[in-house]
N, C-alpha and C positions, 0 to 999 in steps of 0.2 A: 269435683270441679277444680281443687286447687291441681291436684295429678296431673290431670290434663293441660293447667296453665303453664306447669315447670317441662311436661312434656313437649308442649309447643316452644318453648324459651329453650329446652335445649334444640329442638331441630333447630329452631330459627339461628343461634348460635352456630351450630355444627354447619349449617348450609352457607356460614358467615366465611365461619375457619377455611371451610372447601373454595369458594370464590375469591379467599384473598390468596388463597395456594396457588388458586389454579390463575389470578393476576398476574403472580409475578412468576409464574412458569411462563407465561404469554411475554413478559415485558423481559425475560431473560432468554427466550428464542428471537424477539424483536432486534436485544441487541445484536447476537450472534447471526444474526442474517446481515443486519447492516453491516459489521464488523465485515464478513462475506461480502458483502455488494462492494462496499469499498476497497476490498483486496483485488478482489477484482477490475474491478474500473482503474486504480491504481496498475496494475500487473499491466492493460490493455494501454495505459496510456504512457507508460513509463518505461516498462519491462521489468520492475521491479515489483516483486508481492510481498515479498519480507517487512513487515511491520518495522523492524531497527537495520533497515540495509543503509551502511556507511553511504555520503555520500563521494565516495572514494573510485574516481574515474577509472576502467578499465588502462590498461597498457595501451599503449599505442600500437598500430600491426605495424609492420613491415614497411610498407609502400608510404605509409603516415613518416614514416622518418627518414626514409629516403629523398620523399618530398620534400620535409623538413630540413636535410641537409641541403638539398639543391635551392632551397627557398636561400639561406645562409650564407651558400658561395655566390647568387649571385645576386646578395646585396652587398655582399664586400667588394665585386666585382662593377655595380653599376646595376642600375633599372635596364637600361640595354646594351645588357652583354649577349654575345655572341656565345652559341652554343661553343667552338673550338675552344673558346675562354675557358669557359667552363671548366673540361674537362683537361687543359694541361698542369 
């Protein structure tokens, strides 16, 4: 009788150990999915997926500073100047 009571205390134990394993195997894919869904949702809403991406603006193209010059001549120029202004 006693056998069989330490035989049951160990399953009941071991089936203890297996469910708290197999918890935090569950609560450690749980995070790694959110961690994922949020990279995601991030990447779709931002274009950024990198967990530590600077928040350090791309360069500006071409036509951005082009504009930008012409925005600069002609406030030095006046609110309405004249395109010939402009460009003597």
């Amino acid at each position: 009788m006693r056998a069989i009571f330490f035989l049951l205390l160990n399953l009941l134990l071991l089936a203890a150990t297996l469910a708290t394993g197999v918890l935090v195997l569950l609560i450690a894919v749980g995070i790694f999915i959110a961690l994922g869904l949020y990279l995601a949702l991030r990447q779709r809403l931002t274009g950024r997926a990198a967990l530590f991406t600077p928040d350090i603006p791309s360069p500006p193209s071409q036509a951005t500073i082009i504009e930008g010059e012409y925005r600069e001549i002609k406030n030095i120029n006046g609110p309405n100047a004249r395109l010939s202004e402009l460009w003597e």
